[in-house]
FIDO-836481 format. One record per residue (C-alpha): x, y, z; residue in three letters. Coordinates in pm, whole numbers, padded with zeros to 5 digits, always signed. Example, Ala and Ser with C-alpha at 12.3 -4.5 7.8 and 13.67 -1.06 7.14 Angstrom:
2
+01230-00450+00780ALA;+01367-00106+00714SER;
//
This chain:
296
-00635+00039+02266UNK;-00456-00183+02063UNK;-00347-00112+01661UNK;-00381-00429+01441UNK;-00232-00453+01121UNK;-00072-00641+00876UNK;+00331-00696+01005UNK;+00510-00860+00748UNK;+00878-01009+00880UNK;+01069-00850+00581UNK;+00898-00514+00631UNK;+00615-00365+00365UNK;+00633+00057+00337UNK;+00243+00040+00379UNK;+00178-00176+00632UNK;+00476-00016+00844UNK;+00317+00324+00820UNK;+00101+00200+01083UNK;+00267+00316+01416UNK;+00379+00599+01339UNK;+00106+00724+01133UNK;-00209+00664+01422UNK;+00021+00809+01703UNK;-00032+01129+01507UNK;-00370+01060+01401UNK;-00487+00921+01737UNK;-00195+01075+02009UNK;-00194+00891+02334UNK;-00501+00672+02257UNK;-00249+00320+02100UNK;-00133+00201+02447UNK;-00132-00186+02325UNK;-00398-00252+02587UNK;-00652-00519+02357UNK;-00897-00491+02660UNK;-01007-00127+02560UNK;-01053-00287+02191UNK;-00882-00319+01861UNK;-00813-00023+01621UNK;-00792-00186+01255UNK;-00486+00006+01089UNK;-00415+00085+00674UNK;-00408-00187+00489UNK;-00665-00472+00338UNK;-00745-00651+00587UNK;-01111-00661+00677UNK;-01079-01012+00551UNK;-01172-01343+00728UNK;-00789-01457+00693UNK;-00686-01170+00885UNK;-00963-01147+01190UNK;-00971-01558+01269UNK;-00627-01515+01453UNK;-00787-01234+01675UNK;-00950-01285+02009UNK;-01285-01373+01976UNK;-01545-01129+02137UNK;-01308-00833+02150UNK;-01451-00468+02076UNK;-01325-00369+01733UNK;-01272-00056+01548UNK;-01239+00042+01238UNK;-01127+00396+01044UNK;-01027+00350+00712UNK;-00862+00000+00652UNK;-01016-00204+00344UNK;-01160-00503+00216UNK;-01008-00777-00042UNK;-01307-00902-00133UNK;-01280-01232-00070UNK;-01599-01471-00079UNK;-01759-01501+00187UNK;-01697-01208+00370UNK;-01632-01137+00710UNK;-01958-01064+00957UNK;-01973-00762+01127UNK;-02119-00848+01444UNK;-02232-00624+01753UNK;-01814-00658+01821UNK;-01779-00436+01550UNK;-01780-00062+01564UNK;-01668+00099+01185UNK;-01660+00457+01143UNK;-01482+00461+00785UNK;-01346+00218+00559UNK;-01089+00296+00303UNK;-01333+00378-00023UNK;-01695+00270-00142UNK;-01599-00076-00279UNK;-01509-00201+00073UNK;-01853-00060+00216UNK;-02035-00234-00062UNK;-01808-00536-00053UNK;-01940-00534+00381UNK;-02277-00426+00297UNK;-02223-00116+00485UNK;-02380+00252+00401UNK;-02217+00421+00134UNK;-02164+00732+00363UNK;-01914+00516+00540UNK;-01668+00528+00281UNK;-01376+00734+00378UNK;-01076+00744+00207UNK;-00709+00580+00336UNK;-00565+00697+00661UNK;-00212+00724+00467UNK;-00398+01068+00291UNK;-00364+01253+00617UNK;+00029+01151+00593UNK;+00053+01565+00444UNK;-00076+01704+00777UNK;+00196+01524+01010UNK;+00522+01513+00795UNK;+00774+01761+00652UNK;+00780+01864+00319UNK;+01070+02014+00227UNK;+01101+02351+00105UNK;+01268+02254-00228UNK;+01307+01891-00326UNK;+01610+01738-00486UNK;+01441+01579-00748UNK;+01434+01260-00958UNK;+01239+01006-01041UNK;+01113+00720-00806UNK;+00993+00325-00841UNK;+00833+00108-00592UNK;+00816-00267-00718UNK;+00537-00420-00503UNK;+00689-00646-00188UNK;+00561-00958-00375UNK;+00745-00865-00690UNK;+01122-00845-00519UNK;+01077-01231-00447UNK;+01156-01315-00829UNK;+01354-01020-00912UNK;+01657-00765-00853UNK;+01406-00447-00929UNK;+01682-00211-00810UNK;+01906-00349-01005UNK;+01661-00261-01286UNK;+01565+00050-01167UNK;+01939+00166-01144UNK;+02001+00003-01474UNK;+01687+00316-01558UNK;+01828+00602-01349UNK;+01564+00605-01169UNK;+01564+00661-00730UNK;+01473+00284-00577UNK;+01195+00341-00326UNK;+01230+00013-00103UNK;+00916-00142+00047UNK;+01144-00309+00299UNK;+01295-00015+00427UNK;+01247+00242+00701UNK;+00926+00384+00628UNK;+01038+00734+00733UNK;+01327+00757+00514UNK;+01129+00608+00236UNK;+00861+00885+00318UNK;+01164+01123+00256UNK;+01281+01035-00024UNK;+00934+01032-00195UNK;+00896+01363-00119UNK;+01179+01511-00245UNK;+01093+01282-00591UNK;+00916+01478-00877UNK;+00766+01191-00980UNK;+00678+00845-00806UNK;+00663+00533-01054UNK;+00457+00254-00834UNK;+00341-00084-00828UNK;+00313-00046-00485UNK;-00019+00118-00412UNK;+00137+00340-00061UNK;+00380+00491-00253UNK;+00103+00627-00472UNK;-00082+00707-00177UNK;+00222+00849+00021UNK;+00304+01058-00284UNK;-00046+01170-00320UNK;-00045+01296+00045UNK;+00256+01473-00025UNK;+00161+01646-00322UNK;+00420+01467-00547UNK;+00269+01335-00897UNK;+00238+00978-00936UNK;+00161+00683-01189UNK;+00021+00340-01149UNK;+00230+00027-01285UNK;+00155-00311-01274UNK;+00421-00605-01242UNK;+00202-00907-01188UNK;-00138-00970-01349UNK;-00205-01154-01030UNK;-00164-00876-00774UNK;-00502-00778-00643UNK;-00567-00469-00794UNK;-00927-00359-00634UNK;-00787-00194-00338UNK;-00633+00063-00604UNK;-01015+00129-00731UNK;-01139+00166-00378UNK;-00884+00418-00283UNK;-00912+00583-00613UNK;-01294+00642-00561UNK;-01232+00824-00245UNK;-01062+01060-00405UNK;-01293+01097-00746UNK;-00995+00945-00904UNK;-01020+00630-01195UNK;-00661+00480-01186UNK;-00557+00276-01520UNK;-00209+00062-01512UNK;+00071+00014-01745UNK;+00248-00306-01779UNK;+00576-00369-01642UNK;+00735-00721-01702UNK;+00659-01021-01435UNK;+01070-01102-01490UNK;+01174-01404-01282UNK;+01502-01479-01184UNK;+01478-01873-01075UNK;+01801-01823-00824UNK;+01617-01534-00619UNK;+01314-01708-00606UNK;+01480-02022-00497UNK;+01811-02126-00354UNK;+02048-02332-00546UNK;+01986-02616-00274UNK;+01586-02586-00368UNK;+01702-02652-00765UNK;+01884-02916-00641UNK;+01676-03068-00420UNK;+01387-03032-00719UNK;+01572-03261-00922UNK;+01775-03172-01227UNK;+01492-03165-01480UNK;+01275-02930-01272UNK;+01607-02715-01241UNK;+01669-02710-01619UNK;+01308-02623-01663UNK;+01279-02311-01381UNK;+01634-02177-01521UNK;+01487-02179-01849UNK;+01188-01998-01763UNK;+01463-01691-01590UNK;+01432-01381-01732UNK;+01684-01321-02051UNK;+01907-00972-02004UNK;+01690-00898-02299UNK;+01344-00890-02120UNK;+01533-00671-01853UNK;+01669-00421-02051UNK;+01311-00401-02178UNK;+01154-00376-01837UNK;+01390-00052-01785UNK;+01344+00082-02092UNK;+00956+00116-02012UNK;+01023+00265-01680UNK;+01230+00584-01832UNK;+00919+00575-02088UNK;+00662+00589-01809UNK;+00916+00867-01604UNK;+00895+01059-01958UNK;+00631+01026-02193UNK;+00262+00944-01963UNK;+00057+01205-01790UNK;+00146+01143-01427UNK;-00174+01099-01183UNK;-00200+01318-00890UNK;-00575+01424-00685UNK;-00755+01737-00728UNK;-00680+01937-00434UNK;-01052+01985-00363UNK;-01057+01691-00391UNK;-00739+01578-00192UNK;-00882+01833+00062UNK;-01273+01706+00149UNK;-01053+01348+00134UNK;-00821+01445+00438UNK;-01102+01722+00586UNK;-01390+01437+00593UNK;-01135+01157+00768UNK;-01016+01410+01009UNK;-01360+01466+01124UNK;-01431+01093+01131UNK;-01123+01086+01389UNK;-01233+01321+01585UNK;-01588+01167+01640UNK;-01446+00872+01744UNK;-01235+00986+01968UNK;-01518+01204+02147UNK;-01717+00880+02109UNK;-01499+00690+02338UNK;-01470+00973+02557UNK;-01081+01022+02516UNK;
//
């Protein structure tokens, strides 16, 4: 069977879970053979944007990934085989039972990776992939003392270094759910107003959980969003204007202020471990169904 997911070329921490989280969920069953069928991994895409660019007609499976909710939605067709999506808004969003709401694979991330026995502490911040386009967030988040979690980076050292955090500051909803899994408290931040924020609510469901964001500036920096050649090419008065609309030191000094407040002063999130526990319990038993459904 063949895992499908989202593969960015700069690397996103949730979408790179993906292989190493299903050859523990699923050992020995991901050979990359697409003629035994398609296993949808974590992330949001049970969209039409995503399955157009697969083969057409091939068997596909799905355990946990999620919907964006984009109009129209994707048919489910006798192709189709889902045994859990990622919370209740995605099964509504398909029009599929309600009892097929599951939670994210990334929950079961506790089960098959190594806490250790006393972490080092610290607070952590992931900026959302998106957001490091327009701005230096480690910069910032240095400029806060706070531990940069990178979405680009190795997702098993990332996966370290959350766990040893005390708290995880994120705008980035896998280090939430990473943290989560791990037992580490957590809070929700938002950077852009744009970012889709529904796949938050979805996952939050599954786990009886309502999730409410605090602002953190949209700060633009015009020369990491573009290349000086792009300003130039633009033409000087389009140049003038996008350098204007950078970020003043001001507005950044701001944006880390906020984080140490969020680090200090707001309740952190984290599940209930009943909670957390008929999360992780029910998926498990959705995985192995399937897998004594197709006789692995």
């Amino acid at each position: 069977m063949k895992l499908v997911y989202f593969q960015d070329p700069k690397r996103n921490f949730g979408d790179d879970l993906n292989p190493w989280l299903w050859d523990r969920l699923l050992p020995g069953l991901i050979d990359g053979d697409s003629s035994s069928g398609l296993l949808f991994g974590v992330g949001t895409i049970l969209e039409p944007w995503f399955v157009e660019d697969l083969e057409p007609g091939t068997r596909k499976y799905v355990l946990g990934s999620g919907g964006g909710m984009t109009v129209p939605a994707i048919t489910l067709d006798d192709s189709w085989t889902v045994r859990g999506v990622r919370g209740p808004l995605t099964a509504a969003y398909l029009g599929l039972p309600a009892s097929l709401a599951a939670t994210d694979p990334a929950m079961c991330i506790g089960r098959h990776f190594e806490r250790p026995a006393k972490r080092s502490g610290g607070v952590g911040f992931m900026p959302h992939h998106a957001a490091l386009r327009r701005w230096d967030w480690r910069g910032t988040c240095e400029e806060a003392g706070l531990i940069y979690l990178d979405p680009h980076a190795d997702p098993l050292e990332t996966m370290g270094q959350i766990a040893n955090c005390d708290l995880v500051l994120a705008d980035a909803m896998h280090a939430a759910i990473v943290a989560d899994a791990l037992r580490v408290p957590w809070f929700p931040l938002q950077i852009s107003p744009i970012n889709y924020v529904g796949k938050w609510h979805d996952w939050g469901a599954s786990i009886r959980m309502p999730i409410h964001f605090q602002p953190l500036p949209d700060l633009y920096d015009p020369l990491r969003a573009s290349s000086v050649g792009d300003l130039r090419r633009q033409g000087l008065r389009r140049a003038v204007y996008e350098w204007r609309q950078g970020s003043s030191r001001r507005a950044a000094d701001k944006a880390a202020e906020r984080l140490q407040a969020y680090a200090k002063d707001y309740e952190p999130y984290l599940s209930r471990d009943e909670d957390f526990d008929r999360a992780v319990s029910g998926f498990e038993a959705r995985l192995a169904a399937f897998r004594a459904e197709i006789g692995d």
